[in-house]
Steps between C-alpha positions, in 0.01 A plus 500: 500500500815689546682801645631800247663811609747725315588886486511778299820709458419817276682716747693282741745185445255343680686159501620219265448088450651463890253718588212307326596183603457581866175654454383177369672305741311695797156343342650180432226353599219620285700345209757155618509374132646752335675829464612794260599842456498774206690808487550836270548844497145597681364213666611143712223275533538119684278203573443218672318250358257204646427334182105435421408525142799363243715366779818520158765705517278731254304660781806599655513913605587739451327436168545672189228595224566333129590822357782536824330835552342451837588282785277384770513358891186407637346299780179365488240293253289649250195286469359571158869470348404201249225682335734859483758316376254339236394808341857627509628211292214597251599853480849321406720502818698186513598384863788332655342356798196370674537759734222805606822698595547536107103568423599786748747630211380445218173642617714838603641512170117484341312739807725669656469571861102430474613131475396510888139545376488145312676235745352337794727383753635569805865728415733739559788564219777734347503563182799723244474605226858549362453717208255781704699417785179480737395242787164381528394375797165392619272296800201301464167604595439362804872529664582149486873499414709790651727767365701743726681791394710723666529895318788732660706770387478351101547135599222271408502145622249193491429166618235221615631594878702778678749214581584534117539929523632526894847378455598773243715738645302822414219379586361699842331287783324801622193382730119689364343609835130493356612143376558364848165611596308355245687171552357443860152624381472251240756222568684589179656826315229620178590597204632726352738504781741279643662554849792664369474853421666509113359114406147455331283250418336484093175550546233178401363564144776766456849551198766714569699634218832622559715686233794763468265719601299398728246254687127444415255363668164292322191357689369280255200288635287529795185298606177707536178362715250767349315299258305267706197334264259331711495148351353121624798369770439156297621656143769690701625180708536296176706799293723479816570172534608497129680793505685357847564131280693700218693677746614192645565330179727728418694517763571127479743570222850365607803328376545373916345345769122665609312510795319714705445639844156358699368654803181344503367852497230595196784629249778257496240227538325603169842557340585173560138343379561681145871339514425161558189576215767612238791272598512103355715437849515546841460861636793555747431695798674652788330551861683681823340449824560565844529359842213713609152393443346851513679573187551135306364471159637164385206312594293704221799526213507091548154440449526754158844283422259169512240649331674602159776185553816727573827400514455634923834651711462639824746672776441658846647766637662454855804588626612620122369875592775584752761286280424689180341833609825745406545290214188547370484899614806553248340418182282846588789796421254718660287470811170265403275327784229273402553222718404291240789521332622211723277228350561674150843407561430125617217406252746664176795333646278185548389528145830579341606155610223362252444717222676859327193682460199494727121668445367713820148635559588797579315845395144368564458663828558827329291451220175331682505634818632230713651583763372617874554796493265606226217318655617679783490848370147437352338475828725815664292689191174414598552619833728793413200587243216504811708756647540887371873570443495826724347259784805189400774761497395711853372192659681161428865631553456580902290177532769279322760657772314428786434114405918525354559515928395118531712261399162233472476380164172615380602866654784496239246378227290809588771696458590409175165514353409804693880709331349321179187614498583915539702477197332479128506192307825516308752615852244219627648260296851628524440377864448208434744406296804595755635387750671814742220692615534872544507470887767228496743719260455777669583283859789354360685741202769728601476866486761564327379258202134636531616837439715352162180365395319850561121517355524123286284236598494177307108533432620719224568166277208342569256828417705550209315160379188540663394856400653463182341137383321430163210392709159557618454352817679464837587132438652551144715776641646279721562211301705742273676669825630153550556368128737824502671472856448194682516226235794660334724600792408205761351166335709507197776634653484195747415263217853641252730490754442187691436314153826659413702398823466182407506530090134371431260665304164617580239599309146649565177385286287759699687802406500433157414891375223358277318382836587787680302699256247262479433464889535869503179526282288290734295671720556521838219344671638161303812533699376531823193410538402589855744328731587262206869619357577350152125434425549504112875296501322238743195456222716442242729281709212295608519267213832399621512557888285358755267728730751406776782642364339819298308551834758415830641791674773641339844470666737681218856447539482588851796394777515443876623846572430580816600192608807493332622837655383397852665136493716381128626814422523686886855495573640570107252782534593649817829526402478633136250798691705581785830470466559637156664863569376661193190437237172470720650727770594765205135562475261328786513559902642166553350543842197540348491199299638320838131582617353355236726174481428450846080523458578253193684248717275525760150469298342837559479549179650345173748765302664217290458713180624789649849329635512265223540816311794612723650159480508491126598860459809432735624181295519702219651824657748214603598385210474805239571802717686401785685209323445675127468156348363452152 
C-alpha cells in the first residue's frame, strides 16, 4: 500500500524534483518506508512506498520496466500477481524482483493498456511510456484505492489525495456548489466530483489516457445482476463459501505482519473463521468498543476471537473522540461524514500496533443485502404497491405535513414513510439513503446559495444508477446504486484513509470482483429472504458461525452519536458551529440551524446526522479553505 502522484507538463513547466518531493511528502503517510521521484521532458511521477511484497530495495518506485522503456508508481496489491508473473516468465520475461509492482510492467509491455482486464487487486497506478510519450493511468473496479486529478487550463496533475495536488501553485481551490449539496445529502462528495470545482475523482473500473493531444477516458468492467438462474440455495451456499476461502487466501500474501479487523458482525467474523482455517498460527485480531452499551460489540468479536484461538486486542473509545476528532477530520481533504470513521481510526490505529496489513469484511452488505435499510425499503414497496401512484402522489404529501407539525416520535415516522411512499421506488430509495431531507434544506440553506444551485438536486446521482442498472428487479437496482455510490465514495473512502492515517493496510475479501459478480448472479430472494438480510452469505457461513452470531441483531459500525453531540462532543461543537465567521454561515441560516441545535440538545428530536454533517464540513473548511492547509 502506498501513495503515488505526479504531473504532466506537455504545455506548462509544471514543476521539477522540489516539486515532487513535496507532493510525496504531503501523503507521507500512505508510504513511511520509502520514497522516490522520476522526472523528464513530459511527465514527474513520485511514490511513497509501505513495503508488502519484496520488502528489498528491488521493489523500490518509481520502478522501471527491463527494457527502461516504461516506468511505473503504483499503490496497491494485485492478488493474482504470482500466477501473471508465471506465465510471463514462460513467455520469456526475466524479473528483477518479487514484486507485483513489476508484473504491472512487464504485463504493460505484453497487453498494453488492457493489462487492467487480467489483474485482481485492489489499485490505482501511473504508468509512461517514454518512447510514445503517453501516461496510463487506471482504478480498480470496485474504487478501493483512490486517484485524484486536477485538469485546468493544460495542466494535468494526480495523486492518491488532493493533499498531494492542493499545494501546487496553479492549482485553483474553487468550491463546486452542486458538490456541497450532495455532501450533506449523503455524508460524503460522489464521484466523479470532488468539492472543488477544477479537481476530479477517476472513476471505479475506469483508465485515463493522457497524450500530446489529448485525454481519454475507458470504462472497462462493470458488474451486471441480469442473469439470475434459479438454482438449490444448498449448491449456491457451498460455491460461495469456496469462492469466499480463495479470496481470503489470497489476500494472506505478505512479506509483514497480518491480521485482521473483527466486529463480531457476520462478515469479519467469517473472514476471520477462513483465516484461522488457512493459517498454521494464531489469527491476530483487532476489536474497538465503546463506553456505551447500546452500541458495544466486544462482547461478540471476543467470543469469535475464542472460538478460532486469535491472537485477541481490544480498545474502547472514551474520552479519545474530543482528543483526536480534528486530527482525525484532516486525513479527509474534502468534506466526508460517516461517523464511523472514528472507530475506523481507533481499531486501524489499534491494529497497526500489531500487524502491517489487516483483512476487513467489508463489501458484504452491498453484495447480500445486509443492511437495514434494504429490509426497510422492501416493506415501504409492499405498501407503496397497495396504493395507485395518482392516489400516493395527491394524497400522502398533505398527510405527511400535517403529522410533520408534531414533534411525537411516531408522528415523524409517519411522516417519513408517508413523503416515501408518494414517490416511486427508485426517488424512494434515494430517501432513504440521505440524510438532509428536502424540508430541512430548504429550512436551513441560504437564498443566495439555493439560487447558485438553481434546478440540481442530488437525486440525480442516485437515478443515474437506479434507472440505468443491468438489473431486473427493484432490489438488484439498488444493490448496484450502492456498489456504484455508496460503497465507493463512503465505506472505502472511510476504510483508505483511516488505514492510511495510520500506515496500515487493509484489505477486503468481500469485494473481491470475482464475488461481486458471483453474488451479483444470485437471485434476489436468496439475499433477502423476507425480513432475513444476507440469507445466502449466512448459509454458507453457517458451517463456520454459530446461529447466535449469523442471527443477533446487527449493530454495524455504529457510534454513540447523539450522545456524543449532546454531552462528549457539546462544547467543541458549539463552538466550531457558531463562532466560525465564514464556511457554514457562507451557505446555511445559522439561525436556522440554532433552531435545530437547540431541539437536538433538548431531546425533541435527534438531528445528530444532520449537525454532525455541519461539524465535519466546518473542520475541514477550517483547515483547507480558511487555513488553505494541505
Amino acid at each position: 500500500m502506498c501513495g503515488i502522484a505526479g504531473f504532466v507538463r506537455f504545455q506548462h513547466p509544471t514543476g521539477d524534483i522540489d516539486t515532487l518531493k513535496a507532493m510525496g511528502n504531503a501523503i507521507f503517510h500512505r508510504g513511511p518506508d520509502a520514497g522516490g521521484e522520476y522526472i523528464d521532458d513530459g511527465v514527474g511521477l513520485c511514490h511513497r512506498r509501505l513495503a508488502i511484497i519484496d520488502l528489498s530495495p528491488a521493489g523500490v518506485q518509481p520502478m522501471h520496466s527491463v527494457n527502461d522503456r516504461y516506468v511505473i508508481v503504483f499503490n496497491g496489491e494485485i492478488y493474482n500477481f504470482q500466477e501473471l508473473r508465471e506465465d510471463l516468465i514462460a513467455k520469456g520475461y526475466q524479473f528483477r524482483s518479487r514484486s507485483d509492482t513489476e508484473v504491472l510492467l512487464a504485463l504493460y509491455q505484453h497487453e498494453g493498456e488492457t493489462l487492467v482486464e487480467k489483474i485482481n487487486g485492489m489499485f490505482a497506478f501511473a504508468l509512461w511510456d517514454k518512447q510514445e510519450q503517453v501516461l496510463f493511468i487506471a482504478r480498480d473496479r470496485l474504487g478501493k484505492k483512490p486517484l485524484y486529478f486536477y485538469q485546468h487550463e493544460g495542466y494535468f496533475i494526480f495523486g492518491s489525495e488532493l493533499k498531494a495536488i492542493l499545494p501546487l501553485p496553479m492549482v485553483k481551490r474553487d468550491l463546486r456548489p452542486d458538490a456541497i449539496y450532495d455532501f450533506f445529502t449523503y455524508q460524503y462528495v460522489p464521484d466523479p466530483k470532488t468539492i472543488f470545482t477544477h479537481i476530479h475523482k477517476l472513476e471505479p473500473a475506469h483508465t485515463l489516457t493522457i497524450t500530446r493531444t489529448g485525454i481519454s477516458k475507458r470504462q472497462y468492467w462493470d458488474v451486471s445482476f441480469k442473469h439470475q438462474p434459479q438454482r438449490d440455495a444448498d449448491v449456491i451456499a457451498d460455491d460461495l463459501l469456496g469462492i469466499i476461502n480463495h479470496c481470503v487466501k489470497s489476500r494472506m500474501v505478505s512479506d509483514v505482519p497480518l491480521g485482521a479487523f473483527l466486529s463480531g458482525g457476520v462478515d469479519s467474523s467469517g473472514v476471520v473463521g477462513l483465516m484461522a482455517q488457512n493459517s498454521d498460527k494464531p489469527v491476530t485480531t483487532c476489536s474497538i468498543g465503546f463506553d456505551s452499551e447500546k452500541f458495544d460489540e466486544v462482547k461478540y468479536a471476543a467470543e469469535i476471537a475464542r472460538q478460532f484461538k486469535t491472537d485477541h486486542h481490544e480498545f474502547t473509545v472514551k474520552e479519545n473522540v474530543e482528543d483526536n476528532l480534528e486530527k482525525i477530520a484532516a486525513f479527509f481533504d474534502e468534506p466526508f461524514a460517516d461517523p464511523s470513521l472514528v472507530p475506523t481510526f481507533f481499531v486501524s490505529q489499534l491494529a497497526r500496533q500489531q500487524v502491517t496489513v489487516a483483512l476487513a469484511g467489508d463489501g458484504g452488505d452491498e453484495s447480500f443485502a445486509g443492511y437495514s435499510k434494504y429490509a426497510v425499503d422492501a416493506v415501504e414497496n409492499r405498501l407503496r404497491n397497495l396504493f395507485p401512484a395518482f392516489l400516493r402522489r395527491s394524497l400522502f404529501p398533505g398527510l405527511a405535513k400535517l403529522f410533520s407539525k408534531s414533534h411525537a416520535t411516531v408522528a415523524r415516522k409517519a411522516t417519513t414513510l408517508l413523503t416515501t411512499l408518494s414517490h416511486d421506488p427508485g426517488y424512494g430509495f434515494f430517501m432513504t439513503n440521505s440524510f438532509f431531507s428536502d424540508e430541512l434544506w430548504r429550512r436551513v440553506v441560504r437564498d443566495d446559495f439555493s439560487r447558485t444551485l438553481g434546478s440540481y438536486h442530488p437525486s440525480s446521482l442516485s437515478l443515474q444508477y437506479y434507472n440505468n442498472a443491468p438489473a431486473n428487479d427493484h432490489l438488484s437496482r439498488i444493490l448496484y446504486t450502492d456498489i456504484k455510490t455508496y460503497l465507493p465514495g463512503d465505506i472505502l473512502v472511510k476504510a483508505d484513509r483511516m488505514s492510511m492515517a495510520n500506515s496500515l493496510e487493509v484489505r477486503a475479501p468481500l469485494l473481491d470482483y470475482t464475488l461481486v459478480e458471483y453474488a451479483a448472479s444470485i437471485p434476489s430472494a436468496l439475499k433477502l429472504n423476507g425480513n432475513d438480510k444476507k440469507f445466502i452469505l449466512k448459509k454458507a457461513f453457517s458451517k463456520l458461525l454459530s446461529h447466535d452470531t449469523l442471527y443477533r441483531k446487527k449493530m454495524g459500525f455504529s457510534v454513540p452519536l447523539a450522545e456524543w453531540l449532546r454531552q462528549t462532543l457539546r462544547t467543541k461543537a458549539e463552538k466550531l458551529l457558531f463562532k466560525s465567521q465564514h464556511g457554514l454561515p457562507d451557505y446555511f441560516k445559522m439561525d436556522q440551524v440554532q433552531a435545530i441545535w437547540n431541539d437536538h440538545q433538548q431531546g425533541k428530536r435527534d438531528y445528530s446526522s444532520e449537525l454532525w454533517s455541519m461539524l465535519m464540513f466546518q473542520l475541514w473548511y477550517d483547515r483547507y479553505v480558511t487555513g488553505a492547509t494541505a
